[in-house]
N, C-alpha and C positions, 0 to 999 in steps of 0.2 A: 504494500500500500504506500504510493507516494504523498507527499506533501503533510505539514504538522497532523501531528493526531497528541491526546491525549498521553496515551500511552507513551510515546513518543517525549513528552513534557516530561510523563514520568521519569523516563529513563536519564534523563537529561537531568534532574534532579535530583537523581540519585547518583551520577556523575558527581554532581555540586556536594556530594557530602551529607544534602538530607536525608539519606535512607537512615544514617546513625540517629538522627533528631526524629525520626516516626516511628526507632524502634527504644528513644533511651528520653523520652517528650514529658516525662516529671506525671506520668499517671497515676495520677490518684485512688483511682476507683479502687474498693477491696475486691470484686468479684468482678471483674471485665466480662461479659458476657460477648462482647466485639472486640477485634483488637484495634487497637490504639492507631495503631499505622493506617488502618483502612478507614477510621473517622477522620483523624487527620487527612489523610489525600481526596479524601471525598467532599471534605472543607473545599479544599485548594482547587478540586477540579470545578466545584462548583462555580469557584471566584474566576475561574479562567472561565468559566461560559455566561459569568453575569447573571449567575443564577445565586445569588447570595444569601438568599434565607434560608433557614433552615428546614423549611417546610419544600423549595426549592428542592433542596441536595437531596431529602425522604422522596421528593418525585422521581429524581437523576437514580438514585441506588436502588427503586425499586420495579422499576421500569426492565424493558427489555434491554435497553444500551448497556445495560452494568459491565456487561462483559468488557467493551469497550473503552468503560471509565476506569478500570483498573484496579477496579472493588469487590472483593468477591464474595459477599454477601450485604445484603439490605436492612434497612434497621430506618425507627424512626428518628422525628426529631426529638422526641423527649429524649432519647438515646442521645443526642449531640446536647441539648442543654445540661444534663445529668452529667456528662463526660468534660464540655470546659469548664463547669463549675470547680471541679476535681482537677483542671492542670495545671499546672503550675508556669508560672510566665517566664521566669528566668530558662528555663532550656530555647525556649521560643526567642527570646533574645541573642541568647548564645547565638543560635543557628541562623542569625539576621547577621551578626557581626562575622562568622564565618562566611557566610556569602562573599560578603563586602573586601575581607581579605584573598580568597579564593580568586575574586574577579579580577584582584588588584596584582595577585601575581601570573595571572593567566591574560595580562597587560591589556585589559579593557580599556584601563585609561591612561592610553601612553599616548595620545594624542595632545594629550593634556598638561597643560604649562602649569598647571596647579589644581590642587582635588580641594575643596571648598565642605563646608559642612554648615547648612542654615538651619536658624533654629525659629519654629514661633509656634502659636498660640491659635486653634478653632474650637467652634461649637459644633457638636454631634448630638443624636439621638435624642430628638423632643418627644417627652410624655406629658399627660395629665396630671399623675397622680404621681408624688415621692413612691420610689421603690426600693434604692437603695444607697450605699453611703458618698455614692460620687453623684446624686441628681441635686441640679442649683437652682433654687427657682429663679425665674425671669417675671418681670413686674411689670403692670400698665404703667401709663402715664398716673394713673393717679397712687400709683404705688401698690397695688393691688396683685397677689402672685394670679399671674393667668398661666402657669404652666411650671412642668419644669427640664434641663437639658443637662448635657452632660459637655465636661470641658477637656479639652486635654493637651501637651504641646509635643509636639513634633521634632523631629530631627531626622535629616536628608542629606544625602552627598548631593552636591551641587558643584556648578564650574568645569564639567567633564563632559558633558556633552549626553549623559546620562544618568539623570535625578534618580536615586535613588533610596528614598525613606525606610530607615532600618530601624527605629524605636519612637516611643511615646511615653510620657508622661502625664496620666491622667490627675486631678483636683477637685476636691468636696468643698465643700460648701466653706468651712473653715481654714481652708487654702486657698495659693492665688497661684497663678500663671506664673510669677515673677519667681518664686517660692519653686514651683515645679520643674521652670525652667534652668534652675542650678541644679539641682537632682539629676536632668535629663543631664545634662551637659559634666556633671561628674561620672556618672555611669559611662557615657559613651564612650568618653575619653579612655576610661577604664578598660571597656571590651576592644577598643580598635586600637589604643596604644598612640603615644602622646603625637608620635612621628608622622601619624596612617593620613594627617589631614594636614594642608598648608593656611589655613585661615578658616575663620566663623563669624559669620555673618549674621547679622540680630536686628527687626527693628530696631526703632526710636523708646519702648517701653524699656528695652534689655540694656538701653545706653546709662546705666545707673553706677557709682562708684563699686558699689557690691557686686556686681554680677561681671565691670568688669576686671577687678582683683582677682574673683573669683576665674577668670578665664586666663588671667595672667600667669593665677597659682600654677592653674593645669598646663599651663607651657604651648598655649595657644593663641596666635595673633588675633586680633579681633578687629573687623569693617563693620559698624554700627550707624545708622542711619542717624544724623546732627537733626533735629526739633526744637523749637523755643521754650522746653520744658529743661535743657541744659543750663540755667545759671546765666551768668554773662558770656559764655561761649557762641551762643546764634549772633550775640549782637558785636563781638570782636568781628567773628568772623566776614558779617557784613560791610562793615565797617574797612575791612581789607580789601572783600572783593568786590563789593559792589558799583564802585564808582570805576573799576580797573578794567582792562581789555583782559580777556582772556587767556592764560599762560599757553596754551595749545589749541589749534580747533584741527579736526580733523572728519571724514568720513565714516561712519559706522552706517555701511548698506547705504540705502539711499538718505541717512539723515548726516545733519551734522550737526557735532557736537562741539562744544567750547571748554573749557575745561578749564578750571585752576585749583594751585597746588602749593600748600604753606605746611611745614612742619614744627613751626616755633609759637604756636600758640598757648597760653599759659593754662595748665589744668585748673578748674574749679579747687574749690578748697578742699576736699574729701576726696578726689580723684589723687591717689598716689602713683604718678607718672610724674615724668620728667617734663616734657612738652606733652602735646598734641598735635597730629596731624590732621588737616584736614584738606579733604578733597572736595572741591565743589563741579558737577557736569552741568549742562544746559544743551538740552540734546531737540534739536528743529528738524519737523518731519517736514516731508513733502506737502501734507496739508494745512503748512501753518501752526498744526499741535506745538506744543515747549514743556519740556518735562523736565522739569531741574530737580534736585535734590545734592541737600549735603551730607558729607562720610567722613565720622571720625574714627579716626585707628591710631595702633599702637606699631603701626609697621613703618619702619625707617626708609627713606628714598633708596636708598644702595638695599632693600630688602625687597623693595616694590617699585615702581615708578608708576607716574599719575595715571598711566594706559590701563595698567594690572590693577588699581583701588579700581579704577572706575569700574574694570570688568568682572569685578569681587561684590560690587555694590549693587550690580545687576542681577547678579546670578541669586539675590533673595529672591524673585522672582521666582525663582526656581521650584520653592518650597507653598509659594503658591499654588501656581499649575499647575507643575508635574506634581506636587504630593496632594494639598486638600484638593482640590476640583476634579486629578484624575480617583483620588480615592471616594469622593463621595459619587460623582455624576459614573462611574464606570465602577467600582468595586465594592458599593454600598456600605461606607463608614457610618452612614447617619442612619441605619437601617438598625434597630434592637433583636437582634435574634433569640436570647434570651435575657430578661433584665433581672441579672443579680450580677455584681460586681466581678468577682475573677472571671466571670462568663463573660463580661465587656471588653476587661484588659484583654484577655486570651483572642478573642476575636478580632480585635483591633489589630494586633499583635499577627493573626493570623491573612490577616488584609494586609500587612507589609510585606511579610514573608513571602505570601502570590505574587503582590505588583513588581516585588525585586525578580521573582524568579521569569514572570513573564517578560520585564524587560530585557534581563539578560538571555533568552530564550532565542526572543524576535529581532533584538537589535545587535547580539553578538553572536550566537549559537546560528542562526539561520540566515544571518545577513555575511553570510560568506560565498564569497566571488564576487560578480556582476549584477545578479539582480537587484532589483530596487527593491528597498527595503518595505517591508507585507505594515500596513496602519494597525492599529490596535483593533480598531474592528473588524477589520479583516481577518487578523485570526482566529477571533471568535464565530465568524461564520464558515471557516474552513473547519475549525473543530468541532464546531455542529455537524457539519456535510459530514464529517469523519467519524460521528456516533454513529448513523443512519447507515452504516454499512456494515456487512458479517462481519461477525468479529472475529477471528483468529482464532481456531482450535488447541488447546493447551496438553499440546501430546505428552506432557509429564503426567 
C-alpha cells in the first residue's frame, strides 16, 4: 500500500522512541483490562484524523477500520476517561522532550541559525458548572461568574522553521500565568538541557525583573517584547529613537523594515543587569499596514546583531499559530474529553505529543526528495482514504 497510512505513522513513531513511552506511560490502573499502548495510540491516531473526543476514538476502535488503526481491540470511552485519570504526566513529558532531542540530532534543524523556545499564556475548555481544581471562573461586565474555563501556558521550539510545542503548564484559580510561566520555563530547561535552545522569547507580561532573573539563573538569553508597563524604559527608549532615522532599513519579502538598535540603556531599579538592549523594527507592507514593536534583551551585539533580535522577536508568533490556533482549530485543545484534572493535563499533554509527531512525520519523514511538501489537511484525508481499505493480514 503506497502513500501515509496510519500504521505507517505508527511505525515511524516507534522509530522516534515512543514504542518505550506506550509500553513504560506511568499507568496507573490496578487491573488494566486494555493495554496501555493500544489506549495511548488510539488517542494519537485519533488526533491525527481530527477525531479528538473520546467518544470519536470509541467510534475509530470499534468500527471495522480497527485493523487499520493499529488497535487490536475496542473498548469505550469510559475506558479512556478511567485510564488518563490514572496516568501520570511526567512520562508524557519525558517522551515530548525526547522527541525534541531525537529530531535535533537526526539535524531537523540545521537549516537553522538558531533554535528559539517561546513561551505564553491561552484559554481552553469552557464549562458551566466548577468541576475541578484548574476551572477559573470568567465574569460579566457586571461582575457576575457567567461560566467557567481553564488556563494554561505553553512552551514551543520556534525560529527553525518548524514550531514545535513540547509542554504546558496549567493554573487554578489561586495561580496566575506569570507564576506558571516560571515553573514551565524551569522544567523545560531541565528536560532539554540549558545548551538545547539559543534564546526565549516572552511577551510584554513575562518582561518582569523576576521572570527575567529567573531566565538569566537558567543560562538563557531572553527577547521580551518592551510595553509602557516597563518603568521609565518605553519613555528612554522613545526618546532615542523617535525623532532619529532608522539604524538599518532593509527588505523582508515584499515589506520593508526600519530598524534601530541601542545596547546602553539603563535597567529599571529591580532589573539586575548591567545595560539593556533594545531593539526597535517598523516593518511597511505593500498595503500601507506599519507594524512596529519594541525588544528588550539581554543579548550583546557581538552575540546577536539587530537582523537576528528582530528575527527572535518574530518568531513569538510562532507560538501563536503554529501552537494555540493549530492546537485548538485542528487538534481540539478546547474540547473536554473528560473533566477531572490529571484527565486535562494528560490530554493536553497528549495533543503535543500528536502535533510534534505529525509534524515531524509530514515535514521531515515524508518530505524527502522533490515532492512538494503534503498540507496538514491533506494528510488527514489520505489517512482517511487509507482506513477504507483491506487491511493487511497479520500472518503471525
Amino acid at each position: 500500500m503506497k502513500g501515509p497510512t496510519l500504521r505507517r505513522l505508527q511505525q515511524y513513531a516507534a522509530q522516534l522512541g515512543l514504542e518505550q513511552y506506550w509500553r513504560r506511560c506511568g499507568d496507573g490502573r490496578p487491573k488494566p483490562r486494555r493495554s496501555a499502548r493500544d489506549l495511548l495510540w488510539a488517542i494519537m491516531a485519533g488526533q491525527s484524523l481530527r477525531a479528538t473526543s473520546f467518544h470519536g476514538v470509541e467510534a475509530l476502535v470499534r468500527s471495522k477500520v480497527r485493523g487499520n488503526l493499529g488497535v487490536s481491540a475496542g473498548f469505550g470511552d469510559d475506558t479512556l476517561g478511567y485510564f488518563t485519570e490514572r496516568l501520570a504526566p511526567a512520562p508524557a513529558r519525558a517522551a515530548l522532550a525526547e522527541l525534541l532531542h531525537r529530531a535535533k540530532r537526526n539535524k531537523a534543524f540545521d537549516g537553522s541559525a538558531r533554535i528559539g523556545v517561546a513561551l505564553d499564556g491561552t484559554t481552553v475548555g469552557r464549562c458551566q458548572t466548577e468541576h475541578c481544581e484548574w476551572c477559573r471562573p470568567y465574569r460579566t461586565a457586571r461582575k457576575e461568574i457567567a461560566g467557567y474555563r481553564h488556563h494554561l501556558v505553553m512552551i514551543s521550539l520556534v525560529g527553525t522553521g518548524l514550531s514545535l510545542p513540547f509542554d504546558v503548564e496549567p493554573y487554578g484559580p489561586k495561580d496566575s500565568e506569570y507564576a506558571a510561566g516560571q515553573r514551565l520555563l524551569r522544567r523545560a530547561v531541565a528536560a532539554l538541557g540549558v545548551r538545547f535552545a539559543d534564546y526565549l522569547v516572552v511577551d510584554a507580561e513575562f518582561a518582569t525583573n523576576t521572570f527575567l532573573h529567573t531566565a538569566t539563573a537558567l543560562g538563557i538569553p531572553v527577547v521580551a517584547r518592551l510595553k509602557d508597563n516597563l518603568h521609565e524604559l518605553p519613555a528612554a527608549v522613545e526618546k532615542r529613537f523617535g525623532k532619529h532615522p532608522p539604524h538599518r532599513v532593509l527588505k523582508d519579502g515584499a515589506d520593508r523594515v526600519e530598524l534601530w538598535d541601542a545596547d546602553d540603556f539603563d535597567p529599571w531599579e529591580t532589573l539586575d543587569w548591567d545595560t539593556v538592549r533594545v531593539v526597535r523594527y517598523r516593518q511597511r507592507k505593500p498595503d500601507g499596514t506599519v507594524v512596529a514593536a519594541d525588544w528588550l534583551t539581554n543579548l550583546g551585539m557581538r552575540q546577536a546583531n539587530t537582523l537576528a533580535v528582530y528575527r527572535m522577536g518574530k518568531s513569538r508568533w510562532e507560538i501563536e499559530n503554529q501552537g494555540f490556533n493549530d492546537c485548538k482549530s485542528q487538534q481540539g485543545l478546547e474540547h473536554i474529553c473528560h473533566h477531572q484534572a490529571n484527565s486535562l493535563l494528560v490530554g493536553w499533554l497528549l495533543t503535543l505529543l500528536s502535533l510534534v509527531l505529525l509534524r515531524l512525520f509530514r515535514l521531515r519523514h515524508l518530505h524527502r526528495g522533490t515532492h512538494p511538501v503534503r498540507t496538514a489537511i491533506e494528510l488527514v484525508h489520505l489517512f482517511w482514504i487509507a482506513l477504507g481499505r483491506p487491511a493487511a493480514l497479520n500472518s503471525s
